[in-house]
N, C-alpha and C positions, 0 to 999 in steps of 0.2 A: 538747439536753436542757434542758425548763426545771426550775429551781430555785425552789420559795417555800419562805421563809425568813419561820419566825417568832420574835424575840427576846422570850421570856417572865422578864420579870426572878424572879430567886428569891423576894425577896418575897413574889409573889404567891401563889405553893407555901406557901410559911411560911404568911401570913396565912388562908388557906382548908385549913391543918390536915389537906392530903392526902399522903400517902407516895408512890400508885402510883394515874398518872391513865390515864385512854382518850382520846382524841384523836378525835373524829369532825367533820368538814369537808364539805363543798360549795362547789365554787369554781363561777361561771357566768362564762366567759369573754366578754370586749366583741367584739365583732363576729359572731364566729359561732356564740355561744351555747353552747359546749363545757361540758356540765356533769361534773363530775368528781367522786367522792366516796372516802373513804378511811376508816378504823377501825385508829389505831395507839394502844398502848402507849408512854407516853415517861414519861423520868424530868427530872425539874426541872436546870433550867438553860437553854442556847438550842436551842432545835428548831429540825433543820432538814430540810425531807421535800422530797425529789426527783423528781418528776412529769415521765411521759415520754410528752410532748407536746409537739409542735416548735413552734407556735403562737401563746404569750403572750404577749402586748405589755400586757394589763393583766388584774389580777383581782380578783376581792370576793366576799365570802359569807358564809355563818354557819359559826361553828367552836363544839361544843358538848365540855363536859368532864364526863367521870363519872368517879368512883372505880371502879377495874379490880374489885371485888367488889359492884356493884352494878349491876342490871339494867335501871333505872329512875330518871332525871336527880333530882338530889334540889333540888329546886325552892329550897326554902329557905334551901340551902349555897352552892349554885353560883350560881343567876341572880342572886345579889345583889352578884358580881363580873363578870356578863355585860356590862352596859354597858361596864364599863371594856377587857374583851377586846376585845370586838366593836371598837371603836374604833382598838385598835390592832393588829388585822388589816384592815383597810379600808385605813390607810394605811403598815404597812411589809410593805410585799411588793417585797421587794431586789433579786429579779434574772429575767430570764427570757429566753426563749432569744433567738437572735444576731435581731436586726431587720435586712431587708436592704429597696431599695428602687429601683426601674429609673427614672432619668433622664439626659439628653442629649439630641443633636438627634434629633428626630421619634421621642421615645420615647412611650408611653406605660403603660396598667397592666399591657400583657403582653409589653413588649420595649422594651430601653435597655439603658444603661449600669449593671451592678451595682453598687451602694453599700452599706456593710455599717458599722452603730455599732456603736462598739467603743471603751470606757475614755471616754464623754463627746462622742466626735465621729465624723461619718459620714467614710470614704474607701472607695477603690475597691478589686479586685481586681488582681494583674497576671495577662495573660493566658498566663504559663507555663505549657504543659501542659492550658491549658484545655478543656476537650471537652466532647461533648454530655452525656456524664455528668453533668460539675460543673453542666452548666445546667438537667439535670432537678434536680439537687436548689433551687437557686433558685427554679424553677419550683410548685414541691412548698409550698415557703415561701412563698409566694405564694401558696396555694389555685389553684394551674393545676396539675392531678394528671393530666395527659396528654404530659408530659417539654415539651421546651424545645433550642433549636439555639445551639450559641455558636457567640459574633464576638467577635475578635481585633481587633488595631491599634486601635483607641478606633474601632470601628464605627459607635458612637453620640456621638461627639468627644472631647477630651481630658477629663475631671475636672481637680480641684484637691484640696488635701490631701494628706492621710496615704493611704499604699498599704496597706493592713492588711495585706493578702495575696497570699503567691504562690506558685508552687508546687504547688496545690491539687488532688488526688489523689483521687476520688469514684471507687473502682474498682467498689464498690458501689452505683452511682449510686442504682438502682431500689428500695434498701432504707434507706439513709441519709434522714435529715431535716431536717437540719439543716448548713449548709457547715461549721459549727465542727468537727462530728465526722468530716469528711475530713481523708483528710492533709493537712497542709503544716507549714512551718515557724512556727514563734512569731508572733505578732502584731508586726508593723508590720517581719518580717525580708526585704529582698528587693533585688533587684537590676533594678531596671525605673524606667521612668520614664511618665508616664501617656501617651503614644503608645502604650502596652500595655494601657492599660485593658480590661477584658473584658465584651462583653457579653451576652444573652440576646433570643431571640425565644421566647416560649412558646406551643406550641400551646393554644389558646384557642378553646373553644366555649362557643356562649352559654346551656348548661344545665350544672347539678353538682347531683353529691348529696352533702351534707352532713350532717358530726355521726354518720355509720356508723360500723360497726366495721371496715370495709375499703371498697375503692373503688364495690363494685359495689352497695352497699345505703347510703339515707339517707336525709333528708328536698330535697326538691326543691328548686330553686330556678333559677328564670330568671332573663336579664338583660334591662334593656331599657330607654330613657333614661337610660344611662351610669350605673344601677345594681341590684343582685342584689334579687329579690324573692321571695314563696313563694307557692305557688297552695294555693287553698281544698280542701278534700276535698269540697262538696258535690257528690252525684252521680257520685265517680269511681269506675270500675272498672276490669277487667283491661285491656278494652280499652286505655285510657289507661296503663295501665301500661307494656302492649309499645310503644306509641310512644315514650316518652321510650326507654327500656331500649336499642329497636334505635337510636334518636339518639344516646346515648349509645358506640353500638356492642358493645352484647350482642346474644347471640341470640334472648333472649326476658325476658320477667321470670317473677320466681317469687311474688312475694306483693305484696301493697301494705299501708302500715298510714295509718292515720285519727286524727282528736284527736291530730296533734304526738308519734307516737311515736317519733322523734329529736330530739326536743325543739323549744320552740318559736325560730322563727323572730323577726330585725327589721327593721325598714324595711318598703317597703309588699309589701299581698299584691295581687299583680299580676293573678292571672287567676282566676276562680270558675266554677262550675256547668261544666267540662271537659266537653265530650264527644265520642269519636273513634268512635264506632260508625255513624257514616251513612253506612255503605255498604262504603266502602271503611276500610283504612287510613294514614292520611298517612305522610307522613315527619318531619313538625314537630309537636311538642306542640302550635305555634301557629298551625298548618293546620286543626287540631281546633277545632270550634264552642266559643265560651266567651262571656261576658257582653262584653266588650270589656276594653282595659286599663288595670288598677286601678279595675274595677267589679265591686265584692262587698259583701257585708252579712255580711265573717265578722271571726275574729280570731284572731290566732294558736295557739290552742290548735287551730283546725282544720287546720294546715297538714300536707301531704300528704307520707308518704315512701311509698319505693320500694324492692323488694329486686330485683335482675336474675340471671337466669341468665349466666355467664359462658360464652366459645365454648368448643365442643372441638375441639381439633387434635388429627389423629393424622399420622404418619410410617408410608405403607406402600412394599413392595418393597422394601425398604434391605438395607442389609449389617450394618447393625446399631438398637438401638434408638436411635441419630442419625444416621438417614438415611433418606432415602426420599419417596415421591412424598406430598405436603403435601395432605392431604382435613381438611375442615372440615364439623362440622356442623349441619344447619337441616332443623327441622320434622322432627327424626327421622329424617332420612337424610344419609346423608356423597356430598358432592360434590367437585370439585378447584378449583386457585385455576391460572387461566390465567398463561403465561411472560413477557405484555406487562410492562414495567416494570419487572417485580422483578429486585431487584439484591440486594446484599450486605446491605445496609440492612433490606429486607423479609426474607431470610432469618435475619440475627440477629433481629431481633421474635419470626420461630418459635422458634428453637432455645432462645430467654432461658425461655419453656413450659417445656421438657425440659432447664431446667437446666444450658445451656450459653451462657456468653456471645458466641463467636462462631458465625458459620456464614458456607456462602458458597451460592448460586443452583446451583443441578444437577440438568440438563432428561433425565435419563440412566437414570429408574427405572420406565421405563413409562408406557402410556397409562392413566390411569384408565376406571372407565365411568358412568354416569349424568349427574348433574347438574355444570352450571359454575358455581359460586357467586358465584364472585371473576376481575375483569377490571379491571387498572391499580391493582393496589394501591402504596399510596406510605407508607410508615411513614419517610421522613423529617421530622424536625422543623419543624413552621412552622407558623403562624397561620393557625387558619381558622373563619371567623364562623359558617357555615353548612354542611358537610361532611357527605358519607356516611359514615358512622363505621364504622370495624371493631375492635372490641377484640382484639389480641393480646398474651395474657397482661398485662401493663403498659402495651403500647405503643399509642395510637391512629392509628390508619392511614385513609388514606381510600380510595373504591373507587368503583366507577362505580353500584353497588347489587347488591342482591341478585340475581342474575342474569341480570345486565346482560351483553352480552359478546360479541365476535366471534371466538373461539375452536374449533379442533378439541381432542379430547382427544390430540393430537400436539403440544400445546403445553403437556401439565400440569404443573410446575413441583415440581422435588422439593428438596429443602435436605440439606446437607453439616455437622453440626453440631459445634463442635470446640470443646476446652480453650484453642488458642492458635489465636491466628490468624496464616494461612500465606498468604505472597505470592509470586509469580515477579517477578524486575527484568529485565526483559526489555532487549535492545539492538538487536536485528532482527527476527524475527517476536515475535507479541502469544504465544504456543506454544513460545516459548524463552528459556528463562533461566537465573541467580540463585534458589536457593530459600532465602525468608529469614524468619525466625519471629519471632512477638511476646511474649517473655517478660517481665514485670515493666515493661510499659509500653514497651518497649524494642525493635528490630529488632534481628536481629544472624543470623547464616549458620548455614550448617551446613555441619562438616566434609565432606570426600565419603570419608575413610577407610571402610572396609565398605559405602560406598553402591552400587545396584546397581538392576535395573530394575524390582526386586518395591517400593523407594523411591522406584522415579522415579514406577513408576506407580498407587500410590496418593496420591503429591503431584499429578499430573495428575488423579485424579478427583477428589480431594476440590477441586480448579479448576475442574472443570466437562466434563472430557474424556475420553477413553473409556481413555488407554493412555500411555505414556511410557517413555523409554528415558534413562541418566545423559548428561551432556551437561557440558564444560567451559567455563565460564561468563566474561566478565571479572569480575577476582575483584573481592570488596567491600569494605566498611571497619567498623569500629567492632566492637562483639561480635562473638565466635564461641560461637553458645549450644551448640551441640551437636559429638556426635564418637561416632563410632564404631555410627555409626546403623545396626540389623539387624532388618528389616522382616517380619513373617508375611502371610500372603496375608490373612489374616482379621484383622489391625486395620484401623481405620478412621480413627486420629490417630494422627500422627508420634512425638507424646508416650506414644501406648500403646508403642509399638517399643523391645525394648532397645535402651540407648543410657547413657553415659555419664552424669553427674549435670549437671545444670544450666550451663553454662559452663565444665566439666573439659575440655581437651583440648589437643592437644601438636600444632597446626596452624598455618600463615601460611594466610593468605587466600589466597593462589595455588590450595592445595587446595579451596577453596569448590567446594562443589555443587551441579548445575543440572540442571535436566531439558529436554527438550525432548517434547511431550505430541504427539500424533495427536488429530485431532478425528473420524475417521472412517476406513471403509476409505476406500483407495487412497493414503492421507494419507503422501507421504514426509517422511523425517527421515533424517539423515546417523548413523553412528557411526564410534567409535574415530578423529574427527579436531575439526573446527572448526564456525562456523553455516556458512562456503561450503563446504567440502572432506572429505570422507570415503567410506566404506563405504555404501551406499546401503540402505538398510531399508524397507520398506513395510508401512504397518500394515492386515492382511487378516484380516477374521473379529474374533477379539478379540487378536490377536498382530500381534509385530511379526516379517518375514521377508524375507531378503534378496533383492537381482535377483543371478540367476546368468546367465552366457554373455551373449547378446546379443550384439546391430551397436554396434561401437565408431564412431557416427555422432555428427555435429555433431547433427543434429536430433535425434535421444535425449536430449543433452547440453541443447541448447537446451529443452526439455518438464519433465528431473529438476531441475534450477536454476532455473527459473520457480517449481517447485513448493516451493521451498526459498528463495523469494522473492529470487531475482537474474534478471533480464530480458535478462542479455548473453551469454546462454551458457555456454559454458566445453570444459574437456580432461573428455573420457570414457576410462577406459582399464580393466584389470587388475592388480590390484595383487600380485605375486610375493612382496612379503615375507611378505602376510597369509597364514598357512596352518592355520588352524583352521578345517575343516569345517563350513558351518551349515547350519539347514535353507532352504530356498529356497520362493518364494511364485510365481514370474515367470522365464521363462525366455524365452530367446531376443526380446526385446520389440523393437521395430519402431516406431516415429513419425513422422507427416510434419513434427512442429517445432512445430504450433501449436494443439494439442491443450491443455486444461485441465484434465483428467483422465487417468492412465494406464489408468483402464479403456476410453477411449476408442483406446490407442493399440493395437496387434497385439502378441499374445504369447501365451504358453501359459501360462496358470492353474492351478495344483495346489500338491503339497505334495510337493518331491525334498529328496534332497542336494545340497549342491553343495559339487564338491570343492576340494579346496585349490587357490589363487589364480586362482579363476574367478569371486568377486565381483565384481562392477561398484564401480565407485570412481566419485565423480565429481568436479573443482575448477571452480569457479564464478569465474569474472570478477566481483568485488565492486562497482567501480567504474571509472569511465573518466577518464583523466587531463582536465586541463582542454580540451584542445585536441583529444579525443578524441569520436566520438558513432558512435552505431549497432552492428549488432550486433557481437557482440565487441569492441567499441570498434575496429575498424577503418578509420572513418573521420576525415579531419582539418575541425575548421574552422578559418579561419584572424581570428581576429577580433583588432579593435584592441584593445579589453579581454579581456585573457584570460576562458574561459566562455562554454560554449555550453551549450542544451537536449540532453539526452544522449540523448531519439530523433530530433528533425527536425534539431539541429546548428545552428538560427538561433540566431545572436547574443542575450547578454542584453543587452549597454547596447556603444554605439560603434558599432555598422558592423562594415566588413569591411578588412583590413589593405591597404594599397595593394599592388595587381597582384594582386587577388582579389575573385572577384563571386561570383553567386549565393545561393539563399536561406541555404544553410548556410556561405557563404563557403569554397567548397572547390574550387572550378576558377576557376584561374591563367590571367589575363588569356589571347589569344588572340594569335596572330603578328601585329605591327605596333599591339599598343591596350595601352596602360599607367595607371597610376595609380589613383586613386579609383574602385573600381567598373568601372573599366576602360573611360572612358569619353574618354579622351585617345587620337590617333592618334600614332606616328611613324613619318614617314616618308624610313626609309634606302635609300640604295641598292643595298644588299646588303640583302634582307629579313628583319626581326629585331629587336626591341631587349630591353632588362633591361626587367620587365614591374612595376617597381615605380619606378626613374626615368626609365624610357623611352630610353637611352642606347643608340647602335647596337650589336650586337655587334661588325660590320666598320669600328672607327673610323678606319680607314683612309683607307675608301671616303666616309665621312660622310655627306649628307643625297641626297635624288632630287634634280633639278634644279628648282629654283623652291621651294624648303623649308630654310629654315638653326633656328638654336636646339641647345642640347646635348640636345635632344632629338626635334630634326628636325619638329619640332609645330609651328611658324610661316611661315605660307605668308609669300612675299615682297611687300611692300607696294606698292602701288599707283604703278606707274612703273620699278619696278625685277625683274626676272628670273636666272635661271641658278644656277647652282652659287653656293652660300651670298648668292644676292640681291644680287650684287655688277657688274651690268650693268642700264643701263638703257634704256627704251624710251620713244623721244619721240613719242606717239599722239597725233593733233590731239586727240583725246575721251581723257583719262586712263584707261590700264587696257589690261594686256598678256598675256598668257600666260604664268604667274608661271614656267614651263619652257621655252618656245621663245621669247616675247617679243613674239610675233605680237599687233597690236591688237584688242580686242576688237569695235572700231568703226572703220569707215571707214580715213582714211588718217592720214601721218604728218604730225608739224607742220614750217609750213616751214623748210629747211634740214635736212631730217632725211631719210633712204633706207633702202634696205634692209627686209628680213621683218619685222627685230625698231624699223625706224624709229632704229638706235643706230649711223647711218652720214652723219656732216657731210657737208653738198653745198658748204659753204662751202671755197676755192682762197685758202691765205694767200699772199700775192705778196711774195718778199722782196726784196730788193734790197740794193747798194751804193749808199749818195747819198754821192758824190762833193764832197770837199770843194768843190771848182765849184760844185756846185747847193747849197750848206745857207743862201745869202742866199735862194733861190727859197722854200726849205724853211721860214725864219721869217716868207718874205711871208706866205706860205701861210697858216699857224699865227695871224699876226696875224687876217688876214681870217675865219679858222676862229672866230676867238674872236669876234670883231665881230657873228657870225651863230648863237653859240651860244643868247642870250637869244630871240632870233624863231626860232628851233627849239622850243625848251621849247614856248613859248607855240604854236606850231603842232602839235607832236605831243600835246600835251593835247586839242586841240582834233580834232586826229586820231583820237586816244583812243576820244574819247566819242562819235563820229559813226561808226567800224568798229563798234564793242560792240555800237551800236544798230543798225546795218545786220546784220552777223554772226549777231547774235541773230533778227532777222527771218528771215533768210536758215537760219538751222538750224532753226526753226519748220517750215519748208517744205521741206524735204531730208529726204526720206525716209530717210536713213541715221541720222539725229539723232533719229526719232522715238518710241524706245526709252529714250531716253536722258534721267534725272534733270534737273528744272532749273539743282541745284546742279552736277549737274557739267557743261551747258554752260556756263554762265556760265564755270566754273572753265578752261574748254577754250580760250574765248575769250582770257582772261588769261592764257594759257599760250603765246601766239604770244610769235615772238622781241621785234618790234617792244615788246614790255610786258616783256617779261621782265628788263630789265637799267634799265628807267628808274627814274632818281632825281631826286630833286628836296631839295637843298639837306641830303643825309645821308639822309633816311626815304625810305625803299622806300615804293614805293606798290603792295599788294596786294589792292586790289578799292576802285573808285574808286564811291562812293553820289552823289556831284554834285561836279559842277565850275560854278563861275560866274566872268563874268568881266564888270569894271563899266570900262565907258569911261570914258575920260580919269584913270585911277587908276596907280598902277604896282607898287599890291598885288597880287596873285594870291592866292585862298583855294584850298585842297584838303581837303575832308573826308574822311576816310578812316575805316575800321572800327577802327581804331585809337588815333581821338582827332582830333585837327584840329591840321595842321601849315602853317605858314606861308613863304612865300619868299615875298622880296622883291627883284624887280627893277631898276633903273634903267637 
C-alpha cells in the first residue's frame, strides 16, 4: 500500500483565510504512467492520503485547493499561493510502497535473488516457507502479472546484509500486492542465515498490457532490445486485437481503444501501421506486417490499448459444482482439455476459477464430445520468451495451441476441487496409505475413529480413483487435524463431512487413518489386516467384494499377492475366526500362477453370500532374507558378501563363498573339487573331501597314491612317487608315475633297477681288515691320495667329453626324441658318475665350460652359479 504524505504547515491555512478546503490531485507515475486522481475534504494541519497502488517508487503532479463552498478555483485567492505548494509537493512525497529488486548469479529482470529496501538499505528474504505464492506476488511487483516460481537455498548465491524477512506467508498470493502485506514477522526478525536466501523466476512474456483496470484490458506494450515499448494505433483493428489478446492467452478480445486511452506511454513507440489481416492469423503481434522496428511517424498520444475477452471454463459430470470433466470455450463452442500433462499444478489453475484454492487431476467424469482444445498444458511457474499462452483465471499456462493435439475423448481430463489439500503417504503401493490434510499451511493426519469406506472412498476419488476401502497405515507425526470424521455419500471434501473442530481430538497417531483406493475393476486390496496379509476384497462394478471358497493353491496365492504388489507368493487359507457374512464377487477361482489380471484367471462371477469363514485370506512373503532368492524365498545363495538379486540369486559384489559355484552360488562343490568356484581337485583315497578346505573325509585313509598336501591337491614332484610322495624313482630322463613310479621315458639310471628304477644294483662288500693287513691298508690310502689330483683332472675332462657324446647320442635315440632339451641335458647330469662330484666344497650342477691351459696348475670351472676356483699342485 503506497502512502503520499503531504505536510502542509498551518500557516499556510492561516495566511489564505480558509476554514474548510477541497483537496484535488493528479499524480502521473515515473515509469509506467499511472495516472491517479482524487477529490478530498481536509482540515489544516498534515495530510495524509493513502493510495492503493502497489507500484510507486516516485511521483509528481498538480495538486489544486478550493474552498469546500465554491465551485470554481478562485484565481485570485489561491494561485497566488500555488507556486509555493506546487513546489512542495514535487519534492516531499515520504513514503511509497516496499521497492523489491532480483540480483545474483545469472539473475536478471525476471529471476534472481529477491532484495527488498527497507529503513535506508536493501537485504534479502529468508526462504522459510517460501512458495510460489510469495513469488507471484514479487513477480506482480515487478510488472510480471503472470505469477513466478520460488527457489530456496540462495538459488541465485548468497546475498549480504540485513535479512529483512522471514517467515513470509502470501496465502492470498493471487490477490495481494505487495510482500509487506503478507504475513510474516517484524522487519529484520528471523532465524536464517543467507544460504536461505530466496529467490524468484517470473513467468515472463514479451507483451503486457498496462495502466487497465484489471489484467485483461490496457494499453499495449512490447518488449524488444532489452526494453518495453508501445505500438502506434494507425491502421489497427479487430483483427490486431485478437492477436495480441490470444498471445496473451485469452480467448478473443472485446474492444480496442485509439488516442492513449490508458494513457500515454514512454520510451520508444516500437511498431506502427500493424496489420494482421493477410490472410491468415499469426500467433505473434510481431508476425503481423508493420513498418519495421521503431519506425513510425507517431507520438504518444496515439498509443494503442486493448480490452480481451477472458476464457470460460466450466466443470461438467461432477458430483458437485467442484467437479467434473474441465470443457473450455472457443469460437462459441465448449471443447475438452486432453489428460497428457496435467497434474495437480494445472488442476488448481482451474479450481483457483471456481474459487477453490486447491484441486487435484481426475480422469473419472466421462468422455466429452466435440472439439479438443487443449493438449500439454503446463501452468507451472517459469519463463517463457515466446509461449502459447492460455489464461486460466490468473494463472498463464502454456499449450501446444488451439487444437493441437493427439488425443481421444478417453483422455478428457476432469478436476477434483477442494478447500484443503489432501494427500496419501504411501509406503508400498502408489494406492495405499496415510491420509493427511493441509490445514493453516500445515500437514497433519487424521483420526480414523468413525472412519469407514464411505471416507475411504471419497478420499480415493477426490485422488483420482474410482473406490477405496479404511486401511491401517504406519502411523505419522506432528498434527492430528481431524477426529471423528462421518462422511455422506454426497459430499465432495473431507472438510464438508461432520467431523470435530479443527485439531480437537482424543488420538495417538497409532489410530491414523489410511485408505487403500482400486484403480479399476478386478483391482484387489486386502482388509481387516496389513499392506501383505488380510481378507481378500476385489473391487467389481463400482464395489468392493470379497473372494468366497476357492482352491486353497500356491498359484492363486502367487496371482492375489502379485496383485497387492509382493512377487514371492505366500500362505492362501480360510480364515475361522472371521464370521461375519459378506457379499461375494468371485467364487470358486482357479489360476495357473501367472496371470496379471484375475479376470484372466477361472472363476464364477456374480453376486452371492458367502457364509461365515469361507473368505479367502491371503499372507504375502514381504521379503526375502539376504541369503534367500526366488519364489517363496526358497532358494539359497551362498555369497561371500552377504546379498543376492532376489529373482536370478547372482551375487551383488564378492563372488561366491568357497565350496560353491554357479550363477546364483547355490550348488555345493561336487565329490572330489573344493574351494573357490570349485575349481581345485582332491584327491583321497576314500573319495570325498570338505568342499570348502578340501580335507578328506577318510583321514585315516589320506591321499590316492602319488598325491600328498592336507588337501590331497599336490601331485608328487618330479623324481619322487607313492603314498604321501615319499619314494623315489631314478629314470635315466626325470619323471615317473607319480603312483606306480614307473618312468615316463626309456630306462633307469645306472645303478638303479626295478619298475619304479628305486632298486640299488650297487653290492657293498664289507669286510674285517685284520689288524695284519691295516700297514697294506695305509699303503693303499697313501697311493689313493697320490692319484686323487690326476683323477679330478681326468674326470672333468671325462665330464665334458660323455655330456657331448651322450647328448649326440639322445639326439638320435628315438626314445629321447619327445623329450625337452632342458630336461636332457638335466638327465645327462643325473648319472652317478656327476652326481656326487666336488671340487674343492662347490657342487658342480651344470657345467657351461671347462678349460684347461698347459703348463699352469690353476684349473678354472665356470659354473651357473658364479665361478669357482681350485687349485692344484
Amino acid at each position: 500500500m503506497a502512502e503520499l504524505v503531504w505536510r502542509l504547515p498551518y500557516s499556510l491555512y492561516r495566511d489564505m483565510g480558509m476554514q474548510c478546503w477541497r483537496l484535488e490531485f493528479s499524480v502521473a507515475q515515473i515509469g509506467d504512467m499511472m495516472m491517479w486522481q482524487s477529490n478530498k475534504e481536509v482540515d489544516p494541519g498534515e495530510l495524509s492520503i493513502s493510495v492503493s497502488y502497489n507500484t510507486f517508487t516516485h511521483a509528481r503532479g498538480l495538486l489544486y485547493l478550493k474552498e469546500c463552498d465554491r465551485n470554481v478555483y478562485d484565481n485570485t485567492r489561491i494561485l497566488r499561493r500555488m507556486k509555493g505548494l506546487l513546489f512542495l509537493f514535487d519534492v516531499i512525497v515520504v513514503s511509497t510502497a516496499t521497492s523489491v529488486r532480483l540480483r545474483g548469479v545469472n539473475s536478471s529482470p525476471y529471476r534472481g535473488r529477491v532484495e527488498v529496501y527497507h529503513n535506508g538499505s536493501w537485504g534479502t528474504i529468508c526462504d522459510d516457507s517460501w512458495t510460489d505464492d510469495d513469488a507471484a506476488v514479487i513477480c506482480r511487483m515487478l510488472n510480471f502479472r503472470k505469477g513466478g516460481k520460488a527457489y530456496r537455498n540462495a538459488y541465485f548465491g548468497a546475498g549480504s546484509g540485513h535479512i529483512w524477512l522471514d517467515d513470509v506467508n502470501c496465502t492470498q498470493g493471487h490477490t495481494v500486492n505487495d510482500i509487506s502485506d503478507c504475513q510474516h514477522p517484524s522487519w529484520g526478525t528471523n532465524n536464517c542465515g543467507h544460504y536461505e536466501d530466496a529467490g524468484v523466476t517470473c513467468t515472463f512474456i514479451n507483451i503486457r498490457l498496462v495502466n487497465g483496470s484489471n489484467d485483461d484490458n490496457g494499453r499495449v506494450e512490447v518488449y524488444h532490445n532489452d526494453s518495453w515499448g508501445t505500438i502506434c494505433d494507425d491502421g489497427w483493428t479487430s483483427a490486431d486485437s485478437k492477436v495480441v489478446c490470444r498471445q496473451l492467452g485469452y480467448r478473443d478480445q472485446l474492444f480496442y481503444n485509439v488516442t492513449a486511452a490508458y494513457g500515454q506511454g514512454t520510451g520508444p513507440i516500437l511498431m506502427d501501421d500493424v496489420n494482421c489481416s493477410l490472410g491468415y492469423i499469426p500467433d505473434r503481434i510481431w508476425n503481423c506486417s508493420f513498418n519495421g522496428w521503431g519506425v513510425n511517424n507517431c507520438r504518444h498520444g496515439e498509443d494503442i490499448g486493448v480490452a480481451c475477452a477472458k476464457n470460460s471454463v466450466r466443470l461438467v459430470n461432477g458430483h458437485s459444482t467442484y467437479t467434473g470433466r474441465v470443457e473450455i470455450l472457443q469460437n462459441g463452442r465448449w471443447g475438452t482439455i486432453c489428460d497428457d500433462a496435467f497434474g495437480d499444478e494445472e488442476a488448481q489453475a482451474v479450481c483457483r476459477i471456481f474459487g477453490k484454492k486447491y484441486g487435484t487431476a481426475n480422469a473419472y467424469f466421462g468422455a466429452g464430445t466435440g472439439a479438443i482444445y487443449v493438449d500439454e498444458l503446463d501452468c507451472s511457474p517459469s519463463y517463457s520468451s515466446d509461449i502459447d499462452a492460455l489464461l486460466l483465471g490468473s494463472t498463464l499456462c502454456s499449450f501446444n495451441g488451439w487444437g493441437i493435439n493427439d488425443c481421444s475423448h478417453s483422455e478428457d481430463v476432469g478436476v477434483w476441487c477442494l478447500s484443503q489439500e489432501i494427500r496419501l503417504v504411501t509406503e508400498h503401493l502408489s494406492r495405499q496409505g496415510r491420509v493427511e490434510i493441509n490445514y493453516a499451511e500445515t500437514w497433519g493426519t487424521i483420526c480414523a475413529d468413525d472412519w469407514d469406506i464411505v471416507a475411504s472412498t471419497l478420499v480415493c476419488r477426490i485422488l483420482g480413483y474410482r473406490g477405496g476401502i479404511p486401511f491401517r497405515p504406519v502411523p505419522g507425526s506432528g498434527r492430528i487435524w481431524l477426529d471423528n470424521v462421518r462422511c455422506l455419500t454426497s459430499n465432495t471434501d473431507i472438510a464438508e463431512c461432520r467431523r470435530n473442530n479443527w485439531g480437537n481430538h482424543n488420538c495417538d497417531h497409532y489410530k491414523d487413518a489410511g485408505v487403500w483406493c482400486a484403480r479399476k475393476s478386478y483391482d484387489v486390496v486386502l482388509a481387516d489386516g496389513s499392506d501383505h496379509s488380510g481378507r481378500v476384497n476385489i473391487y467389481y462394478g463400482d464395489s468392493f467384494r470379497t473372494l468366497c471358497y476357492g482352491y486353497l493353491d500356491t498359484r492363486n496365492a502367487d496371482v492375489l499377492c502379485r496383485l497387492v504388489g509382493y512377487r514371492y507368493g505366500g500362505k492362501i487359507f480360510k480364515n475361522p475366526n472371521y464370521v461375519e457374512t459378506t457379499r461375494s464377487s468371485l467364487r470358486n477361482l482357479r489360476c495357473e500362477g501367472t496371470e496379471a489380471s484375475l479376470s484372466l484367471c477361472n472363476g464364477t462371477w456374480g453376486s452371492y453370500n458367502c457364509p461365515e469363514g469361507n473368505d479367502i485370506w491371503i499372507d504375502c512373503i514381504t521379503s526375502c532374507d539376504e541369503r534367500q532368492f526366488g519364489h517363496l524365498c526358497n532358494e539359497q545363495c551362498h555369497c561371500k558378501v552377504p546379498g543376492c538379486d532376489i529373482d536370478s540369486g547372482r551375487c551383488r559384489r564378492g563372488g561366491c563363498l568357497l565350496g560353491w559355484h554357479g550363477l546364483s552360488c547355490s550348488q555345493e562343490c561336487e565329490n572330489g573339487t573344493f574351494g573357490q568356484a570349485c575349481i581345485q581337485s582332491c584327491h583321497c583315497k576314500t573319495p570325498g573331501c570338505d568342499h570348502v578346505t578340501g580335507n578328506c573325509n577318510d583321514q585315516d585313509e589320506g591321499c590316492e597314491d602319488g598325491w600328498t598336501g592336507s588337501s590331497c591337491d599336490k601331485e608328487c614332484g618330479l623324481g619322487s612317487f607313492g603314498t604321501n610322495c615319499i619314494e623315489n624313482c631314478h629314470c635315466l630322463v626325470p619323471g615317473c608315475d607319480h603312483s606306480t613310479g614307473v618312468c615316463n621315458t626309456c630306462d633307469c639310471q645306472s645303478g638303479w633297477t626295478g619298475h619304479s628304477c628305486n632298486i640299488s644294483t650297487l653290492v657293498e662288500q664289507q669286510g674285517n681288515i685284520s689288524d695284519e693287513s691295516s700297514i697294506g691298508t695305509i699303503s693303499i690310502a697313501v697311493v689313493f691320495s697320490a692319484l686323487l689330483v690326476a683323477s679330478v683332472t681326468f674326470n672333468i675332462w671325462l665330464y665334458v667329453t660323455n655330456k657331448r657324446i651322450k647328448a649326440s647320442n639322445m639326439d638320435k635315440d628315438q626314445c629321447y626324441q619327445n623329450v625337452p632339451r632342458q630336461q636332457l641335458e638335466s638327465t645327462v647330469m643325473s648319472q652317478p658318475e656327476y652326481e656326487d662330484l666336488q671340487v674343492m666344497g662347490a657342487t658342480i650342477t651344470a657345467y657351461e665350460n671347462v678349460s684347461f691351459e698347459s703348463g699352469y696348475d690353476t684349473m678354472e670351472i665356470q659354473t651357473s652359479r658364479g665361478r669357482d676356483k681350485a687349485a692344484h699342485k
